[in-house]
DSSP file (Angstrom, degrees, kcal/mol; ACC not computed):
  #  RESIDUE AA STRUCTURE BP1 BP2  ACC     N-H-->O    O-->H-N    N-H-->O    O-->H-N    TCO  KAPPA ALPHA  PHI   PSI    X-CA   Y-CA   Z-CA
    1    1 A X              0   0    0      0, 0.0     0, 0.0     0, 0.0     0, 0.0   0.000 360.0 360.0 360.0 131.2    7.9  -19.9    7.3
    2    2 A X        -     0   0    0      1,-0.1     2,-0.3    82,-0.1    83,-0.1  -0.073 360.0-116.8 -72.5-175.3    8.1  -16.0    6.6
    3    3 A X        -     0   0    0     43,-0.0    83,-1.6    41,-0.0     2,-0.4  -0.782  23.1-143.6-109.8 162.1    5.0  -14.2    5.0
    4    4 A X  E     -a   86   0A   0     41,-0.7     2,-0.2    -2,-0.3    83,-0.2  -0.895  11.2-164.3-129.3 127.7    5.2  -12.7    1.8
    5    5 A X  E     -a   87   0A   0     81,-4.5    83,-3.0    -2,-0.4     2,-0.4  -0.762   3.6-156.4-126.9 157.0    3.6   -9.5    0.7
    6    6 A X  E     +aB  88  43A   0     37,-3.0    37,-2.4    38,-0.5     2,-0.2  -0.973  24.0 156.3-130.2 117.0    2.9   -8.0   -3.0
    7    7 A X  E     -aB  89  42A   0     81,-1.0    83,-1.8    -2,-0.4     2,-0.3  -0.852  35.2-116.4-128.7 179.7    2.4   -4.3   -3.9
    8    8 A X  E     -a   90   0A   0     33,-1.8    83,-0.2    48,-0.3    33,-0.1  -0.710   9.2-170.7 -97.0 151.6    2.4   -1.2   -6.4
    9    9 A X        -     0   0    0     81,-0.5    13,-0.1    -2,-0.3     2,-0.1  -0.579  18.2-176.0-141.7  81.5    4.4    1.3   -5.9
   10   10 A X        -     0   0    0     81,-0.2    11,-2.0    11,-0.2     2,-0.3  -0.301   4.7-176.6 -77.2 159.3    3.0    4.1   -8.8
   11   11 A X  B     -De  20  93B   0     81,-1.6    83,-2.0     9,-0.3     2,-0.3  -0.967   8.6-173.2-154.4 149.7    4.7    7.2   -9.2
   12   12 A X        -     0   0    0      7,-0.5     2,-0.3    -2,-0.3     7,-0.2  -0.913  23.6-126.5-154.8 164.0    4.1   10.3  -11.4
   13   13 A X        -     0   0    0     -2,-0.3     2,-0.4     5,-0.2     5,-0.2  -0.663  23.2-173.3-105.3 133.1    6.0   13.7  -12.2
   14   14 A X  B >  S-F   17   0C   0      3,-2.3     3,-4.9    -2,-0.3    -2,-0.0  -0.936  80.1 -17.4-117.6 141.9    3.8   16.8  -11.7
   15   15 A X  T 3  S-     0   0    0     -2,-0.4    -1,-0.1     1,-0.3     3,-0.1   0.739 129.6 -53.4   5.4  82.2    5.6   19.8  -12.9
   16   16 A X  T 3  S+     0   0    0      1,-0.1     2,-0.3    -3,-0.1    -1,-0.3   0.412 111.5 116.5  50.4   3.7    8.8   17.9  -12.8
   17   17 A X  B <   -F   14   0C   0     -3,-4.9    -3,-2.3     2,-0.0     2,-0.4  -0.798  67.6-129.2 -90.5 140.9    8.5   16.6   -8.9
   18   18 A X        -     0   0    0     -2,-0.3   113,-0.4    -5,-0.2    -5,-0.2  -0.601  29.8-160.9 -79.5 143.9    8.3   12.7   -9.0
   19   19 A X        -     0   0    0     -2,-0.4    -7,-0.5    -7,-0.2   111,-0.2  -0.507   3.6-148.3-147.7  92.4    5.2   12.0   -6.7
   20   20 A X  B     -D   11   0B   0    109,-0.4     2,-1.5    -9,-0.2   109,-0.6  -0.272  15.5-119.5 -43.0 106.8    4.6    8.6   -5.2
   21   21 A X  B     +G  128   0D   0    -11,-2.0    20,-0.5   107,-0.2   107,-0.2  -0.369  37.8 176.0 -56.3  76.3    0.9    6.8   -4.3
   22   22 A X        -     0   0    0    105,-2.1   105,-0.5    -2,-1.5     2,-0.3  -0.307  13.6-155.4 -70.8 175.3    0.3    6.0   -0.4
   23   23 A X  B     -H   39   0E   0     16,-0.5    16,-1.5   103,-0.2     2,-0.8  -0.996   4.9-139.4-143.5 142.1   -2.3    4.7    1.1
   24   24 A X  E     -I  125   0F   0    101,-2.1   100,-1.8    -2,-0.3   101,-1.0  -0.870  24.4-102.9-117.8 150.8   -3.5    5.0    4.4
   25   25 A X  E     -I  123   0F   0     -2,-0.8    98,-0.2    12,-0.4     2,-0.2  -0.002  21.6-151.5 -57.5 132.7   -5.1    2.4    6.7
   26   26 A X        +     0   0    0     96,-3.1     3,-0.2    98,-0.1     5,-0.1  -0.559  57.9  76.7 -82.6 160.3   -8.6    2.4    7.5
   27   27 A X  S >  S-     0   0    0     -2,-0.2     3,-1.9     1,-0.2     4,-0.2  -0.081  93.0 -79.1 120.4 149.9   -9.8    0.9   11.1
   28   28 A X  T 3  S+     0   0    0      1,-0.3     4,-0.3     2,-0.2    -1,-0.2   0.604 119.3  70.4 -46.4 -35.8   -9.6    3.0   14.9
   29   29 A X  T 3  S+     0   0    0     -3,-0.2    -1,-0.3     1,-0.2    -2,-0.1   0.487 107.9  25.3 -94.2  14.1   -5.9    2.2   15.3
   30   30 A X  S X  S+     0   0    0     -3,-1.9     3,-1.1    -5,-0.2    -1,-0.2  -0.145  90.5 110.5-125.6  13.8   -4.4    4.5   12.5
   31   31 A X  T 3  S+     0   0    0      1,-0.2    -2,-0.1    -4,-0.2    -3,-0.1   0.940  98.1  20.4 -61.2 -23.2   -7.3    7.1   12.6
   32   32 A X  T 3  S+     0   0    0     -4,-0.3     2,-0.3     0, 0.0    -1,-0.2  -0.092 106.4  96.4-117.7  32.7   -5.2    9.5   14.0
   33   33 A X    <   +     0   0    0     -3,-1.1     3,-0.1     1,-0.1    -3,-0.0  -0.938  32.3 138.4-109.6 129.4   -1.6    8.1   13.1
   34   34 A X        +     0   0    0     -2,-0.3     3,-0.5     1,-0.2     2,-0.2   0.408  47.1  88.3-151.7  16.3    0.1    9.6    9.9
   35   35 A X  S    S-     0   0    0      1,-0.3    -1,-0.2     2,-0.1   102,-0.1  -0.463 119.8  -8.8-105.2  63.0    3.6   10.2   10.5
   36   36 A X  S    S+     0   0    0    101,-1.1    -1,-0.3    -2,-0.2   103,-0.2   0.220 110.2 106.7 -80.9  63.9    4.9    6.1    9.2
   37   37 A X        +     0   0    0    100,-1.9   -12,-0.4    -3,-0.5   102,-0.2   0.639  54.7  81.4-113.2 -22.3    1.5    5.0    9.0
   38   38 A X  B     -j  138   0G   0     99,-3.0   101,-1.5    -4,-0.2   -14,-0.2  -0.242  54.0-174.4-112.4-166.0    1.1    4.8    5.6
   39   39 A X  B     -H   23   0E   0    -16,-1.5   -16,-0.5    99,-0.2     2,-0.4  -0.553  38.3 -97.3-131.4-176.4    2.0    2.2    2.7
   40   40 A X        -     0   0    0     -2,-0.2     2,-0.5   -18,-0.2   -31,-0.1  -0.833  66.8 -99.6-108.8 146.5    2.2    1.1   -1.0
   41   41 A X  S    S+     0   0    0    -20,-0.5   -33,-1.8    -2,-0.4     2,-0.3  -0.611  72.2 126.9 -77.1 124.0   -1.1   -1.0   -1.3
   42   42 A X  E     -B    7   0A   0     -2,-0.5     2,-0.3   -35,-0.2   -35,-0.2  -0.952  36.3-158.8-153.9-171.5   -0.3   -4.5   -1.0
   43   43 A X  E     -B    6   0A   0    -37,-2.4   -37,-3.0    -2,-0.3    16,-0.1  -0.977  35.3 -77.9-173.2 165.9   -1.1   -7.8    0.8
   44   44 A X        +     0   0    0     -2,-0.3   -38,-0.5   -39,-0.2     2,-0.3   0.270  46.1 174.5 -42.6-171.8    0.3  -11.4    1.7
   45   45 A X        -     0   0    0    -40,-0.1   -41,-0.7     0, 0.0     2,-0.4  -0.654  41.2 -99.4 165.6 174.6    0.1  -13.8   -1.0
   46   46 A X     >  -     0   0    0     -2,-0.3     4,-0.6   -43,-0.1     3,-0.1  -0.842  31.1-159.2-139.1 114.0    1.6  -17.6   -1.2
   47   47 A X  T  4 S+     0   0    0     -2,-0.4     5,-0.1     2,-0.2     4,-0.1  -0.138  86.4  52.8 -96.6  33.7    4.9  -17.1   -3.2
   48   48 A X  T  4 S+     0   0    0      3,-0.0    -1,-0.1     2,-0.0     3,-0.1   0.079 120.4  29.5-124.2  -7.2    4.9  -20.8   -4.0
   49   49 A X  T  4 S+     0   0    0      1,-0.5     2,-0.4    -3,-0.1    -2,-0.2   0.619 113.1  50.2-137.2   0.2    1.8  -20.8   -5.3
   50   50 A X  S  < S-     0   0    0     -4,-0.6    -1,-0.5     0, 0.0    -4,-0.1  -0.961  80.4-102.2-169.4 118.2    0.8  -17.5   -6.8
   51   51 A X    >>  -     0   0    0     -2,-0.4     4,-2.3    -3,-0.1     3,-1.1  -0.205  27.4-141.6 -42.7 105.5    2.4  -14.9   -9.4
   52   52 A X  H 3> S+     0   0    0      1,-0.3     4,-1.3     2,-0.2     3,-0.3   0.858 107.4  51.6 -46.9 -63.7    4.1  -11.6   -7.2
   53   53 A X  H 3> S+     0   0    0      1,-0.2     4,-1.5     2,-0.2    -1,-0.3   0.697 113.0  46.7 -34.3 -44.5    2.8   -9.3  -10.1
   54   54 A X  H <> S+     0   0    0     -3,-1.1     4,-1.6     1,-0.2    -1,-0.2   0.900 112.0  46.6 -82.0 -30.6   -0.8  -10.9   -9.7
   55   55 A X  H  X S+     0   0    0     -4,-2.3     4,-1.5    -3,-0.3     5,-0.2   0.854 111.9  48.5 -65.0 -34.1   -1.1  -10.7   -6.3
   56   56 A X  H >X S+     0   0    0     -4,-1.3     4,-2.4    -5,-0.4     3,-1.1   0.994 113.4  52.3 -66.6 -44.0    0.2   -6.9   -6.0
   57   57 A X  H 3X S+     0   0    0     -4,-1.5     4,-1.4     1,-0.4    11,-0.5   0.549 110.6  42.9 -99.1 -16.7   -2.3   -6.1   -8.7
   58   58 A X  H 3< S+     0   0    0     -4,-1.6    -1,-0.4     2,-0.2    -2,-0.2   0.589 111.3  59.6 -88.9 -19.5   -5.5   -7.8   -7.0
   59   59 A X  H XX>S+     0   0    0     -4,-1.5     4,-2.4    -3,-1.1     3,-1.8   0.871 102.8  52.6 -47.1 -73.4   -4.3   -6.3   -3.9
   60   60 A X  H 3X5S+     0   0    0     -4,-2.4     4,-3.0     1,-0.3     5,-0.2   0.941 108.3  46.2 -27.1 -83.9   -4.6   -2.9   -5.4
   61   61 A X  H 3<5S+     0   0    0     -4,-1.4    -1,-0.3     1,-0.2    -2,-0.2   0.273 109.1  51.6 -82.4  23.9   -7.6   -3.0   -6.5
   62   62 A X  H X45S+     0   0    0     -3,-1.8     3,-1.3     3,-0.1    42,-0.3   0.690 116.1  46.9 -69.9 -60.8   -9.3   -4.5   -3.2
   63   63 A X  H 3<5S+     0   0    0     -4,-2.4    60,-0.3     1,-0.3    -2,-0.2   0.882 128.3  21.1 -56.6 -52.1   -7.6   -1.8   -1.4
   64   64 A X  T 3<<S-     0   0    0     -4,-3.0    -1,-0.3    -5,-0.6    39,-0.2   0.333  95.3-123.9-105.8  15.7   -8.5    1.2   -3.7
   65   65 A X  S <  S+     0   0    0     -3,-1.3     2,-0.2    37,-0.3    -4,-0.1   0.408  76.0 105.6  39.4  27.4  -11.6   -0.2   -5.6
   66   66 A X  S    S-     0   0    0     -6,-0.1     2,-0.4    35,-0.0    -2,-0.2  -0.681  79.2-106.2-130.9 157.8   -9.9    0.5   -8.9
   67   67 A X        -     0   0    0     -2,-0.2     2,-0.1    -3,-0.1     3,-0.1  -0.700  46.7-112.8-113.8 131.3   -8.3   -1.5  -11.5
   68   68 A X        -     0   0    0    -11,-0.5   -11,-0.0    -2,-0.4    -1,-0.0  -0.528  46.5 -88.2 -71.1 157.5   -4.5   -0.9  -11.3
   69   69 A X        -     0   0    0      1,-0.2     2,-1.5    -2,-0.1    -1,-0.1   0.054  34.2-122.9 -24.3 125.8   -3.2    1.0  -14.3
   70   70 A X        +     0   0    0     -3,-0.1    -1,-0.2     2,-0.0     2,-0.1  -0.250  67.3 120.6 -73.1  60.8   -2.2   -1.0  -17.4
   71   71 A X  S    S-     0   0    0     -2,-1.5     2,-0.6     1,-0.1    23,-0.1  -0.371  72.0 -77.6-127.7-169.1    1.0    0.1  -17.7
   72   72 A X        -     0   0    0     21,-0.1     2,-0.8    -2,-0.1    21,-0.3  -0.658  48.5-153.6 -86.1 131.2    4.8   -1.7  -17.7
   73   73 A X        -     0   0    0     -2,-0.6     2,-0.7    19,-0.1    19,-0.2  -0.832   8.8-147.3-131.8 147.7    5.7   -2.5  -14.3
   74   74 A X        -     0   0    0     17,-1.1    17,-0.3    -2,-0.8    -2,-0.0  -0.683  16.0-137.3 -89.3  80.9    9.3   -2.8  -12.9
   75   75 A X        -     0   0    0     -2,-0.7    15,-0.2    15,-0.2     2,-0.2   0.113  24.7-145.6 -51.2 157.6    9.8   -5.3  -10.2
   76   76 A X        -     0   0    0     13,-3.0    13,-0.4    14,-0.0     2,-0.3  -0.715  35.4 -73.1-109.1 177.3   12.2   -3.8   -7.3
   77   77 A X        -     0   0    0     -2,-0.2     2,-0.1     1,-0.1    71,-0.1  -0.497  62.7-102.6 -88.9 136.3   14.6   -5.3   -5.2
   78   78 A X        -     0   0    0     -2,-0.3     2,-0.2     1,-0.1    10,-0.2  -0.438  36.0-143.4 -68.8 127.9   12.7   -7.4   -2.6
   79   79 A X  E     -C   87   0A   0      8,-0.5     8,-3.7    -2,-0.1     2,-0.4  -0.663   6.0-155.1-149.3 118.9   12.4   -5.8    1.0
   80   80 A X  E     -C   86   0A   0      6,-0.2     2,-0.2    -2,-0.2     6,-0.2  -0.993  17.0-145.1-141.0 120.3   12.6   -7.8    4.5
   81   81 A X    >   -     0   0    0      4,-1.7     3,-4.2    -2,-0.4    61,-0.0  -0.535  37.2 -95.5 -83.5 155.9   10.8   -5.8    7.4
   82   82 A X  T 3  S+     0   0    0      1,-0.3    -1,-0.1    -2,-0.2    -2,-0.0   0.888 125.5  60.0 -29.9 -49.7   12.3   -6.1   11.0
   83   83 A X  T 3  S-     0   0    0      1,-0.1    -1,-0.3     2,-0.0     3,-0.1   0.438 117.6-110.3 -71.6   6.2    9.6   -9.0   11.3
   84   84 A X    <   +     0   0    0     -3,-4.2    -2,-0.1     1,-0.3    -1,-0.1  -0.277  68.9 141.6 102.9 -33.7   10.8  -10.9    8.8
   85   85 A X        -     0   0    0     -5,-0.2    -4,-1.7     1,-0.1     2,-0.4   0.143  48.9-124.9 -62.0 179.8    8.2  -10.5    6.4
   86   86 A X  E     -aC   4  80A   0    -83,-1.6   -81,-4.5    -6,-0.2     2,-0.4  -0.900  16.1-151.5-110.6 123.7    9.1  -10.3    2.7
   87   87 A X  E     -aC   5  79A   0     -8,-3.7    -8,-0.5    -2,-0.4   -81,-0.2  -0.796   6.9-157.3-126.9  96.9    7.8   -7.2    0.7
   88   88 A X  E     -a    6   0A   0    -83,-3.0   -81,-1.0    -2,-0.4     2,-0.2  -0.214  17.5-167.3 -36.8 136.5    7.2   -7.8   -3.3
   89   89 A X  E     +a    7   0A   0    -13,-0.4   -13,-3.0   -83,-0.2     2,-0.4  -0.826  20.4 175.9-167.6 106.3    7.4   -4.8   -4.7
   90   90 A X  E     -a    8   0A   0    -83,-1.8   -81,-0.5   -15,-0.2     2,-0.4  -0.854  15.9-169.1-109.7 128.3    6.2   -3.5   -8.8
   91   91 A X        +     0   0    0     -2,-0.4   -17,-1.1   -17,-0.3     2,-0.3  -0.934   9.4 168.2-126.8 147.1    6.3    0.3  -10.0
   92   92 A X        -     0   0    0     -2,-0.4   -81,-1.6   -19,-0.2     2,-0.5  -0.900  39.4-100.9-134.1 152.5    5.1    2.1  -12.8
   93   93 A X  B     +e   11   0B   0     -2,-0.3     2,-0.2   -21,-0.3   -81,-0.2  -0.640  64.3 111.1 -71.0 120.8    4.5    5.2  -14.1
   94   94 A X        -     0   0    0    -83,-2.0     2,-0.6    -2,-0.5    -2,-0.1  -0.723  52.1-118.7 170.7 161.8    0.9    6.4  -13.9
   95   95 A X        -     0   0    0     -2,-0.2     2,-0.3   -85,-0.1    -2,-0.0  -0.853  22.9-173.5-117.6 125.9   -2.0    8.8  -12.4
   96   96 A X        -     0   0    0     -2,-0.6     2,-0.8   -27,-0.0    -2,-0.1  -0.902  37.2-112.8-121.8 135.5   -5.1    7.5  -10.4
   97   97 A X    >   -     0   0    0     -2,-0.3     3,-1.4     1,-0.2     4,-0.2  -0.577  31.0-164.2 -71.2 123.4   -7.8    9.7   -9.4
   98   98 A X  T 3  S+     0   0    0     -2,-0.8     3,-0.3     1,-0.3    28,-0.2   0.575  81.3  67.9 -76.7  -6.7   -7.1    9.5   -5.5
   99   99 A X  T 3  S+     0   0    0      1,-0.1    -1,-0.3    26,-0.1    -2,-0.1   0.442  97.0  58.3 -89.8 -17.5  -10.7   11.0   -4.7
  100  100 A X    <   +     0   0    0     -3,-1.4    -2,-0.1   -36,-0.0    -1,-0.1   0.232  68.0 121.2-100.2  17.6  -12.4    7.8   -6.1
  101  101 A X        -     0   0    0     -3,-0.3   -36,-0.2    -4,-0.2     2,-0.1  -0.398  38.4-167.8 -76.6 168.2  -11.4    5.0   -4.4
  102  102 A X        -     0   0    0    -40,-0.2   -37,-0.3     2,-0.0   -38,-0.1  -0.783  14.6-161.0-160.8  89.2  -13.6    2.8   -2.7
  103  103 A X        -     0   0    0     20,-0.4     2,-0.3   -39,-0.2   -40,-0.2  -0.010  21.0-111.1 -64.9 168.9  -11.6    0.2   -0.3
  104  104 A X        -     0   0    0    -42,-0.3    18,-0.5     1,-0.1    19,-0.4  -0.861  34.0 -94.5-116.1 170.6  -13.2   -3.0    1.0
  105  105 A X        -     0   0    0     -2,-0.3     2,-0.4    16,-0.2    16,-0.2  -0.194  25.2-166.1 -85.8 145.3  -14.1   -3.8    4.1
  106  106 A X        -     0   0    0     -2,-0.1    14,-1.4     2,-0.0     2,-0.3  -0.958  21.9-126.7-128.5 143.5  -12.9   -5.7    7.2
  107  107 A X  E     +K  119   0H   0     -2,-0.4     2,-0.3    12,-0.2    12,-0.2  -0.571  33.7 160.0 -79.8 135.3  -14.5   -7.0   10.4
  108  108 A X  E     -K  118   0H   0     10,-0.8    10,-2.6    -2,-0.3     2,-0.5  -0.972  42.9-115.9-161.1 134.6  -13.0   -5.9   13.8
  109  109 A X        -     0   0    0     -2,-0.3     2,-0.3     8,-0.2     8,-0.3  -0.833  51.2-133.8 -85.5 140.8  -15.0   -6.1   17.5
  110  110 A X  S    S+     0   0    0     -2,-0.5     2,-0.2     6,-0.4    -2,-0.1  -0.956  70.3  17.1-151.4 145.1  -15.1   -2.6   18.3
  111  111 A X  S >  S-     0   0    0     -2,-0.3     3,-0.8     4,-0.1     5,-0.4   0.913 116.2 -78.8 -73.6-177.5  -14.5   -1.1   20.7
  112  112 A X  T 3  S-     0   0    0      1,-0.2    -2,-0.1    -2,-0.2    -1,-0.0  -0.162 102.3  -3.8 -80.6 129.9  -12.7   -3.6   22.3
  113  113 A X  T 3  S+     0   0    0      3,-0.1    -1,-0.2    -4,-0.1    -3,-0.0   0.782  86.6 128.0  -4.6  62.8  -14.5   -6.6   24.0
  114  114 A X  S <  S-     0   0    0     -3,-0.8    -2,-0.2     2,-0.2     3,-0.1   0.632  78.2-124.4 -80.8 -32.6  -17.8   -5.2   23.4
  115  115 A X  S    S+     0   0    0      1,-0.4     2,-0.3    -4,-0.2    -3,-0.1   0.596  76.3 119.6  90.3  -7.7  -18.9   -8.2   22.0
  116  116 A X        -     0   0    0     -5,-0.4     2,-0.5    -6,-0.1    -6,-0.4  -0.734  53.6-143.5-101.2 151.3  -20.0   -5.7   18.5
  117  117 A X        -     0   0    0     -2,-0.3     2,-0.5    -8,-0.3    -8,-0.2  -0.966  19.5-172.3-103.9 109.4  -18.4   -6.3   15.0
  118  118 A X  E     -K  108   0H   0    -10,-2.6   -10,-0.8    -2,-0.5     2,-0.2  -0.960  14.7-140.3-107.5 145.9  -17.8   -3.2   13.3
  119  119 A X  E     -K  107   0H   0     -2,-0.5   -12,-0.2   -12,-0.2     2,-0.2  -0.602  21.4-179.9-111.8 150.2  -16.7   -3.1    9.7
  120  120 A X        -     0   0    0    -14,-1.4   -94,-0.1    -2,-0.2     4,-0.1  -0.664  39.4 -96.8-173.5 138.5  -14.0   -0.4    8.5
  121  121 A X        -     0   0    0     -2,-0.2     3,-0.2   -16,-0.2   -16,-0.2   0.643  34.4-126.4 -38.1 164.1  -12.5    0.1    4.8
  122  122 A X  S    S+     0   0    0    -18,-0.5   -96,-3.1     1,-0.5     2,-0.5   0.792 102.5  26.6 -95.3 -37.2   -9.1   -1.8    4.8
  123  123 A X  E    S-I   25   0F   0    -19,-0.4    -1,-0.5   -60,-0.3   -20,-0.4  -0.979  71.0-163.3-136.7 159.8   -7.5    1.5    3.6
  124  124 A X  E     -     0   0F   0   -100,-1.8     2,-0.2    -2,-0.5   -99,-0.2   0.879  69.2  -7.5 -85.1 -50.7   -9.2    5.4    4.6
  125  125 A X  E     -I   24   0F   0   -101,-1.0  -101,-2.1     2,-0.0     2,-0.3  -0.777  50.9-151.3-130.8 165.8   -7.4    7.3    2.1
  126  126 A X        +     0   0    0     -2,-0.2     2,-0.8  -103,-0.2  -103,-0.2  -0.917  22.0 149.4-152.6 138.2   -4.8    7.9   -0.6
  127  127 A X        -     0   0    0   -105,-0.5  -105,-2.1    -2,-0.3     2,-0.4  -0.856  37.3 -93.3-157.7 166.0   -2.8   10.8   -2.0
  128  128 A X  B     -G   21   0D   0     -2,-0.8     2,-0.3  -107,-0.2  -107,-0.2  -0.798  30.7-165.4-114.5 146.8    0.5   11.7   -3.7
  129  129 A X        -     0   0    0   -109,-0.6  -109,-0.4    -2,-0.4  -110,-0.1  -0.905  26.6-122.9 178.2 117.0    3.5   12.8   -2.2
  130  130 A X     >  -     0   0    0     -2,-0.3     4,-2.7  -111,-0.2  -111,-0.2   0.251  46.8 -99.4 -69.6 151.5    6.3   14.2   -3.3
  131  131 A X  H >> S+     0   0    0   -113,-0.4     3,-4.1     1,-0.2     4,-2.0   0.814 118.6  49.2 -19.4 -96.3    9.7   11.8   -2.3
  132  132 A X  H 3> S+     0   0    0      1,-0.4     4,-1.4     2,-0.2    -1,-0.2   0.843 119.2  33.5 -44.9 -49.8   10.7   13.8    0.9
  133  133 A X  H 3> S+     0   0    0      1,-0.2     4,-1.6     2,-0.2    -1,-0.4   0.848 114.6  58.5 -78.4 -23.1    7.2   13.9    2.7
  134  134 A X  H <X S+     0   0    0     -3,-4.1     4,-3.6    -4,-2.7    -1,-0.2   0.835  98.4  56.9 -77.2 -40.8    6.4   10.5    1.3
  135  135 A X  H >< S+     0   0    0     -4,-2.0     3,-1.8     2,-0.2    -2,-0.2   0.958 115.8  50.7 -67.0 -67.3    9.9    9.0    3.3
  136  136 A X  H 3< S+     0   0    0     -4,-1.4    -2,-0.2     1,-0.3    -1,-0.2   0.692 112.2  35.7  17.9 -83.9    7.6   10.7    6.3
  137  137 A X  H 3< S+     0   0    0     -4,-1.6   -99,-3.0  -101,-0.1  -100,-1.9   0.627  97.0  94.6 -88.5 -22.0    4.4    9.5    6.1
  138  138 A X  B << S-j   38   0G   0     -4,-3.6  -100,-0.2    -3,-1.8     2,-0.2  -0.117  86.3-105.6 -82.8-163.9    5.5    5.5    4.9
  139  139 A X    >>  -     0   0    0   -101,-1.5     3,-1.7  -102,-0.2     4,-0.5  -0.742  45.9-108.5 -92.1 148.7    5.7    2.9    7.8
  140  140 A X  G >4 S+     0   0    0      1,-0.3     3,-4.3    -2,-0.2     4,-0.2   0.906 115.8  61.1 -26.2 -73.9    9.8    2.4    8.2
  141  141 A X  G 34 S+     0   0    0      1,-0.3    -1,-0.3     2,-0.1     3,-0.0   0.360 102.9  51.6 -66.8   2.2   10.1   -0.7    7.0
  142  142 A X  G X> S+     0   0    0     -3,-1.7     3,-4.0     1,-0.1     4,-0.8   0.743  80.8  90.6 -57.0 -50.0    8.8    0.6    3.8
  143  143 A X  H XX S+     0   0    0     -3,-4.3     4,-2.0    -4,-0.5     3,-1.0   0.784  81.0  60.6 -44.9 -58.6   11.3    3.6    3.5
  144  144 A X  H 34 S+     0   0    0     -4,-0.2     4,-0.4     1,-0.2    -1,-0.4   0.520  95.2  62.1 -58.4  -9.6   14.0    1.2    1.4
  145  145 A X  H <> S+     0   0    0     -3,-4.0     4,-0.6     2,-0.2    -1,-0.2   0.779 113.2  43.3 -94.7 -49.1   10.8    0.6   -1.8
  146  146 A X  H <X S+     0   0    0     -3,-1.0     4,-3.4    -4,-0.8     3,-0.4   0.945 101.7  68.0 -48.7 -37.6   11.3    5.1   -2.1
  147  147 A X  H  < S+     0   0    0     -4,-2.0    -1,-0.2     1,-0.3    -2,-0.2   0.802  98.1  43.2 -82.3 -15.9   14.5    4.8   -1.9
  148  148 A X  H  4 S+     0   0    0     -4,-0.4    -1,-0.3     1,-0.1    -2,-0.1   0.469 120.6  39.6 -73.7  -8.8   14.9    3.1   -5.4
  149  149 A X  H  <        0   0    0     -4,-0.6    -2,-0.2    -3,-0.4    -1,-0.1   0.805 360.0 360.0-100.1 -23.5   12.6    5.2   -7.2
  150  150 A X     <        0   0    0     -4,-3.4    -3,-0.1  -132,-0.0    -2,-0.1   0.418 360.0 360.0-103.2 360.0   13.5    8.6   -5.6
């Protein structure tokens, strides 16, 4: 059965540039990755059992420790990465300070069969970024979620 995963994709114009909301992954194996590392905040969800729109929007605010924006948001056409999975996909116009999130946390043995649990944020960062440098910086299979806003 594929997976199915639910995000935002927010966008606002700064002196007339459209400028998109990434996020980047927390945890040892994207600390130094940024060229397709980063994403629209989402996660899985059970599309049979649970609302695409609720899911993105509790996803969001795990991920950035913020309540997503009230605003209208505009499903896109639904996204199937090379691995099958299924990518749900909302966007709306609006500006979050990116300097106050505060992601939660995940469990990981680190470094690697050490036998330690170390905790790190589910995403490290977030910023805006303009269309061209944003097709960059998201993970491929992403790229087709820009290409309907930009």
């Amino acid at each position: 059965m594929p997976k199915h995963s639910a995000g935002l994709l927010l966008y606002r114009r700064t002196h007339g540039n459209l400028e998109v909301l990434l996020v980047h992954p927390g945890g040892p194996f994207w600390a130094k990755k940024d060229a397709a590392a980063w994403s629209i905040p989402k996660g899985e969800f059970d599309e049979g059992s649970e609302d695409g729109l609720s899911a993105a929007r509790r996803e969001f605010a795990e991920e950035l420790g913020i309540d997503p924006p009230d605003v209208v948001y505009v499903p896109l056409e639904v996204i199937r990465h090379a691995g099958g999975k299924y990518i749900h996909c909302w966007t709306g116009e609006a500006d979050v300070d990116v300097t106050r999130i505060v992601s939660n946390l995940f469990e990981m043995e680190w470094p690697p069969k050490s036998g330690r649990i170390a905790k790190f944020p589910e995403v490290d960062r977030a910023g805006w970024f303009g269309i061209d440098v944003a097709m960059e910086k998201i993970h491929k299979g992403q790229r087709g979620l820009l290409e309907q806003v930009g």
